[in-house]
N, C-alpha and C positions, 0 to 999 in steps of 0.2 A: 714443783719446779721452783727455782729460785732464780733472781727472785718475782715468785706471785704474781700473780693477778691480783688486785687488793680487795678480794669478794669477801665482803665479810661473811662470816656463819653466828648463828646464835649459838651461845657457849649452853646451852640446854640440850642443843641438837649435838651440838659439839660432844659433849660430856656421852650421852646416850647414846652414839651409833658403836655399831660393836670393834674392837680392835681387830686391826690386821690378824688373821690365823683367824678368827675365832670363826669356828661352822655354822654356816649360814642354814636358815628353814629349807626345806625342799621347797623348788616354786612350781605355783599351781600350775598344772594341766593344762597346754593349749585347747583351744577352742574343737580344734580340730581329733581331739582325745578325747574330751567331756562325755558325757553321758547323754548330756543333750545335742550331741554330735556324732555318733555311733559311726565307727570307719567301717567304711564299704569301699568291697574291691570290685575292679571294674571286672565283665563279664570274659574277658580274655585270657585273666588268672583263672579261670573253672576250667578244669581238666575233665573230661571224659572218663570214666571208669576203664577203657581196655587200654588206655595210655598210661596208664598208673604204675605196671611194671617197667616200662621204660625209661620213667619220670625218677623211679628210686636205684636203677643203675648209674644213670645220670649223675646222681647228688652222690654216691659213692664213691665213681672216679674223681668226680672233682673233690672230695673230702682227702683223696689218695695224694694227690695232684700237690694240694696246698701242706698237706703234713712234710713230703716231703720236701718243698720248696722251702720250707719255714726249717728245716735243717741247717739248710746252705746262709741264711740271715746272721748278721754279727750278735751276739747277745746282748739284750739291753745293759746301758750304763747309769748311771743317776747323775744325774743332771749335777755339771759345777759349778760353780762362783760365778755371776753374771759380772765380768768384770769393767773397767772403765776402758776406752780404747786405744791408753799407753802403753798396755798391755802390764803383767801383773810382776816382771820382776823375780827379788826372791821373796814377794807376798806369802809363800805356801810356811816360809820358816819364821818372817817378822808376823805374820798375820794380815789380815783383811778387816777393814771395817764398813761398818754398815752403818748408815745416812738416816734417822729420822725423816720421814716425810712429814711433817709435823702440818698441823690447822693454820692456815694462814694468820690466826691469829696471835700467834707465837713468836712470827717472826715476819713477814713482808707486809701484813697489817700495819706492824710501827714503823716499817720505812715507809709507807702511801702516809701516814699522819707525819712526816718529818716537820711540817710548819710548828707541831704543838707539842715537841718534844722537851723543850725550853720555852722557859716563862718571859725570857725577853728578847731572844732571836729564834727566825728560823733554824730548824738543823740539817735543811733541805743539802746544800750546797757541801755542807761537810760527809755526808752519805753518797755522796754524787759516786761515779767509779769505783762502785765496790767496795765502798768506806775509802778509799784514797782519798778524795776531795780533788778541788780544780786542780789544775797544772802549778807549777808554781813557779810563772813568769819573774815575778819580782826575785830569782837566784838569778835573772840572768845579768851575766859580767862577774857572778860569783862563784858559780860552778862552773867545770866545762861548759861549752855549748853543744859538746858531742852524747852528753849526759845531761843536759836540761829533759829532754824528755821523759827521766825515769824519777823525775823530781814533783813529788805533789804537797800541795796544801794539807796536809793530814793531821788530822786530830785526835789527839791521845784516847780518847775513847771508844774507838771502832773498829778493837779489833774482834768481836763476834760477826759483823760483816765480813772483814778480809779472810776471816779464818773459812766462812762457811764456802764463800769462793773459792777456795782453795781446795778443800777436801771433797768439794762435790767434784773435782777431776782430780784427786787423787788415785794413782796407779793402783790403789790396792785397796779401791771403794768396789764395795759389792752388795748387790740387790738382793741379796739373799741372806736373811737374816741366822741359818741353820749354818753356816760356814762363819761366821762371823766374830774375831776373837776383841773388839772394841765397839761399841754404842754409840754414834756421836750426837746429841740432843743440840740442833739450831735454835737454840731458845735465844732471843736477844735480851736477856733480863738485864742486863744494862741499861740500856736504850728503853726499855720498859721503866725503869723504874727512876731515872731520872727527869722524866717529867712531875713526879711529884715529890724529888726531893725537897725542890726552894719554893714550891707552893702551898701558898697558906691555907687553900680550901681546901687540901689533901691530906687524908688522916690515914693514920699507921694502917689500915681495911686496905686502903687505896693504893700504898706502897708491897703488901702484900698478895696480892687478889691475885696476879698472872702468876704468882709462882707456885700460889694453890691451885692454880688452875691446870698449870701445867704437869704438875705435883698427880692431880688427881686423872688427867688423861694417861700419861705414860704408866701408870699403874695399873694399867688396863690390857698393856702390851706386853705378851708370851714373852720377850727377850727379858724384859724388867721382870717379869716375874719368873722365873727359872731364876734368876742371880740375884734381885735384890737391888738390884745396880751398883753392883761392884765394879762391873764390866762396863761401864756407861762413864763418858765423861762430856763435858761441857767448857764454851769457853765463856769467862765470864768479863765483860769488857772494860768494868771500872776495880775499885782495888773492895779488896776481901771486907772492911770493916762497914761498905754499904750495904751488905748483906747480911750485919750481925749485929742486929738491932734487939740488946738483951731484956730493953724496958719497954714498957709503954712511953711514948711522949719521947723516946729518946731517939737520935740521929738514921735514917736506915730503912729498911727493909729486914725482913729476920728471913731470906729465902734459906741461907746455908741453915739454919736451926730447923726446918721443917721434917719431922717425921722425913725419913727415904731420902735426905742427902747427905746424910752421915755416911753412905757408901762410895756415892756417887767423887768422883777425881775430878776437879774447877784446875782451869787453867786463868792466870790473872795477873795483872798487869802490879799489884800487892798483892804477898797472902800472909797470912795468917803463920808465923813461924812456928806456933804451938799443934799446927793441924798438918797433919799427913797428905791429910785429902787436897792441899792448897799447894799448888807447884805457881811458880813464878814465870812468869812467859815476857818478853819484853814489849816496852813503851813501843806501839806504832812511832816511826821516824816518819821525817818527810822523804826519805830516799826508798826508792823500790825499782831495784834494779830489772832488764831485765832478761840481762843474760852474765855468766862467769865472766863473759867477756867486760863488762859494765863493771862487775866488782874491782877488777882487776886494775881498770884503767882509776878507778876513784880511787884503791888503794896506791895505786902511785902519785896519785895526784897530793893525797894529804900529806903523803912520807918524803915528798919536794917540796914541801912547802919552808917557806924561811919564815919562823917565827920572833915575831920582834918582841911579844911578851912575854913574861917568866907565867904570869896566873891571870886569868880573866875570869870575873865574876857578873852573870845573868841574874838578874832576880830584884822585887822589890819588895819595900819595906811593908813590917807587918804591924800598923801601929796600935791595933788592937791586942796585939802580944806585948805580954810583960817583958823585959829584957830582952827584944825581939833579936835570935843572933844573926839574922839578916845584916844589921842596922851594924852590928859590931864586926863582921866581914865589911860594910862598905866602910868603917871607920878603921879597918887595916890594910885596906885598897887605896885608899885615900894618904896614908902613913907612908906605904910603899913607895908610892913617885909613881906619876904617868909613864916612867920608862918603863916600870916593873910590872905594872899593874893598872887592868883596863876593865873600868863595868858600863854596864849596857843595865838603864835604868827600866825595869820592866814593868811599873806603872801603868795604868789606865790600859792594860791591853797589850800591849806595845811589843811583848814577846811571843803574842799569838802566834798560829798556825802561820800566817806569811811573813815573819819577819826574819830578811834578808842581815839584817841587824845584827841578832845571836850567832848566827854560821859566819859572819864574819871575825866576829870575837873570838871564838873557838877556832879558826883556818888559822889566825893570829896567835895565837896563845899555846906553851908549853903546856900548864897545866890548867883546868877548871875548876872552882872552886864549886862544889853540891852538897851545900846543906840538907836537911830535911826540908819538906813542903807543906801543905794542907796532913799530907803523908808521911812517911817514912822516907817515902821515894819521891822523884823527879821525872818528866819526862826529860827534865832535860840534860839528867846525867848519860842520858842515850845518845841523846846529841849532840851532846860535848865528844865520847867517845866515836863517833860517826864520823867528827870531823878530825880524827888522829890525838884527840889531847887526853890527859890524862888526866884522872876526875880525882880529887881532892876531897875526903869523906870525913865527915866528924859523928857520925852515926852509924855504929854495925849493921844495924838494921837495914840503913839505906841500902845495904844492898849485898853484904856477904852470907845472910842468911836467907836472899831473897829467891835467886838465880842459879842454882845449883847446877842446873843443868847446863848454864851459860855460860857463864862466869867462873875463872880460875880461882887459886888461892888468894889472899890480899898479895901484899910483895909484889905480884907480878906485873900487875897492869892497873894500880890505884894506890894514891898517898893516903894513908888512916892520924890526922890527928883528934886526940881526943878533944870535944867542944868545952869539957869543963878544965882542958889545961889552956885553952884559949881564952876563955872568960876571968879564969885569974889572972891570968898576965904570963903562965909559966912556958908557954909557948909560942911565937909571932908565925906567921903564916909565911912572910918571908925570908926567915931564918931557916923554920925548916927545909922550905923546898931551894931555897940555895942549897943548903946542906946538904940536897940530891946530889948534885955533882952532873955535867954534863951526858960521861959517858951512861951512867945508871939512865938518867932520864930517856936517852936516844932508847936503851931499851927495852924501856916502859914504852914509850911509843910505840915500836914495833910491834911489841907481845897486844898490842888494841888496836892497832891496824891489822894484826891476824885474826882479830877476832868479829869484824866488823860483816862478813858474810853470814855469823849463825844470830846478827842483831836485829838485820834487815828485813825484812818481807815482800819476798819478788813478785814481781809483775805478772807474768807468768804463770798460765793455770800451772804448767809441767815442771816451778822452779825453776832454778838456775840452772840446770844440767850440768853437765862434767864432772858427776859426782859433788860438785861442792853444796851446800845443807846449809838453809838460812832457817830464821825463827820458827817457821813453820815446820819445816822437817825436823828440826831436832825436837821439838814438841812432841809432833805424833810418833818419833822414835820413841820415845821417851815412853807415851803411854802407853804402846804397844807390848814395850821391852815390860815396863809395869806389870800388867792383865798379863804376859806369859807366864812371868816368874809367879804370880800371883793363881794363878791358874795350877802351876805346877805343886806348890805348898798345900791348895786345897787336899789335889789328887796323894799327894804323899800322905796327907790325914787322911784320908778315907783309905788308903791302901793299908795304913796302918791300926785301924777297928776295924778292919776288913769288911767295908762296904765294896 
């Protein structure tokens, strides 16, 4: 169940008990059968000798009795999909997938330690609701007040929480592994492994050990082993390069390098643009709406709004970076004039999970300016786009090779200038987006205000309804559509050696 009861198992016992399917020993003999219990019938079953012909007409007709009655019975069916109770849709042609029931140790073990999951705060409060975190009073007077309630504290790295909420009431979860065309593994290897990224008594063993562990149970399991784990995928809650730890001593975990996930499909907030296996899922936002109706009224809310700035820039300096190009956006912010151009200094925190600060920068501002981060990416280029503006990119990376599944072509709904025509001089930041032009810009807005339902992550075990598909649904769409097509190539090669 999710989530657990936080009983721990010892990972020996863990490791040793046999996998789901596997044939159990016959179990011993009741007492009552033993040898040293010899069954005796009471004296009322002994029949008499001249009653013996009457006794085997008896058992004749009733052998007649039930032959024929067992005519008129419907003939057996095999048993279907154990499905969820939204009932299954058109599951039969997208497919059904099937839920690990994984060892608590996997996954609701590290939500019961949330105190020790970080080396200098709780992580208690930010796992609260199902990875959403508290409410998040401090919008209020900034958003609706009709939509504060679908507003939380949420922290960019929980989405293996919200995901696993979600798919355990997905319409087309089934308990039955043999119908089953997607695997989904609740691993929190995120949350796993980031208690001993910025710990200094934790050594590469220590950042490794749950994915071997996990690594060596699931390959235990009749589904993994039939595919390989082609058919398996995973959501992984921080970005791809803490998982691709190529050295000793170097930054990481190596979970994606282990023997048996070179098949396996990570869903991730980064990934890895040279890996197939790595799809890009979006940054938890603090909005989770939770109904069409919710979308609807936020998307009119951002697309009224009167912006009084051309760009706004979130973000602080990185002074341990050589020509930090943080530092040279706030010295073109600054160039701009306060009429043009507004930052919100993100220092000591300040941009955190509650701050009311950034959503108003971005409610205000035509476009956002989102450099690279720690990453490639940003959470906050989510959040800019959430609140109607358009994000302003100097890194391909950040994000048109990231999102595929989300995200349209450049042009439509993001400004690209190059960061090395910015560092020469041979581009200003507000030359160019003057040079948008009002009507372009209005729709760039629009084309990101259409697109803010498949960014978000609803409330809602059952989604948004009305047909309308947020981050979550175009995800498992996505893997689904994946393992079919991928299913169908196999069978085309075998059809074709004529297996």
């Amino acid at each position: 169940m999710f989530p657990g009861s936080p009983i721990a198992r010892p990972h020996d016992q863990l490791l040793n008990s046999p996998p789901k399917g596997t044939p159990q020993s016959t179990p011993p003999h009741s007492a009552s059968a033993s040898p040293q219990h010899p069954i005796k019938f009471p004296s009322a079953y002994s029949f008499p000798f001249c009653n013996r012909p009457a006794l085997v007409l008896s058992l004749l007709a009733l052998q007649l009795i039930l032959l024929l009655s067992a005519r008129l019975l419907p003939a057996p069916r095999l048993p279907g999909p154990h499905l969820h109770r939204f009932g299954y849709g058109s599951c039969s042609s997208s497919g059904y997938i099937y839920v690990y029931d994984l060892p608590p140790v996997f996954n609701s073990d590290i939500l019961a330690e949330c105190h020790h999951l970080n080396p200098w705060h709780s992580r208690c409060a930010a796992l609260s609701n199902s990875g959403f975190g508290p409410r998040a009073d401090d919008l209020a007077g900034v958003v609706p007040s009709t939509l504060l309630p679908s507003w939380y504290s949420t922290d960019q790295f929980t989405a293996e929480v919200i995901f696993h909420r979600r798919i355990l009431g997905h319409r087309c979860r089934t308990t039955d592994p043999s119908v089953a065309t997607a695997f989904y593994v609740p691993f929190y290897a995120g949350l796993a492994i980031a208690k001993h990224l910025w710990s200094t008594g934790s050594s590469s063993r220590d950042r490794d050990n749950d994915g071997a562990l996990l690594l060596r149970w699931i390959k235990d399991q009749l589904p993994w082993q039939r595919s390989g784990g082609w058919d398996h995928f995973i959501v992984l809650g921080r970005i791809t390069w803490d998982f691709r730890r190529s050295r000793e001593g170097d930054w990481g975990g190596n979970f994606l390098y282990m023997p048996g996930m070179e098949n396996v499909t990570r869903l991730l907030i980064e990934r890895n643009p040279w890996d197939s296996k790595d799809v890009g899922i979006p940054y938890p936002t603090r909005f989770h709406p939770r109904t069409a109706g919710d979308v609807r009224e936020w998307q009119r809310f951002v697309l009224s709004r009167n912006r009084s700035t051309l760009f706004g820039f979130a973000g602080a300096l990185r002074a341990a970076v050589k020509d930090d190009f943080r530092g040279l956006l706030m010295r073109e912010c600054t160039r701009a004039g306060s009429g043009q151009c507004r930052h919100v200094d993100c220092g000591s925190g300040r941009c955190g999970n509650r701050s009311a600060e950034t959503m108003g920068l971005f409610l205000d501002s035509v476009f956002c300016l989102q450099p690279r981060g720690d990453s490639f990416t940003r959470r906050s280029m989510f959040d800019c786009m959430l609140a109607g503006t358009v994000p302003v990119l100097f890194w391909r990376r950040s994000a048109y090779v990231q999102y595929g599944w989300y995200l349209p072509p450049e042009g439509e709904w993001s400004v690209f200038i190059d960061r090395r025509e910015v560092r020469s001089g041979a581009a200003r930041v507000r030359e160019v987006l003057e040079g948008i032009g009002e009507e372009r810009a209005r729709r760039m807005r629009e084309r990101v205000v259409e697109m803010i339902p498949r960014l978000v992550y609803a409330a809602a075990e059952e989604g948004l309804g009305e047909g309308m598909q947020d981050a979550f649904d175009v995800a498992v769409d996505g893997v689904l559509r994946g393992f079919r097509e991928q299913r169908r190539r196999r069978l085309g090669r075998e059809e074709d050696r004529g297996v």
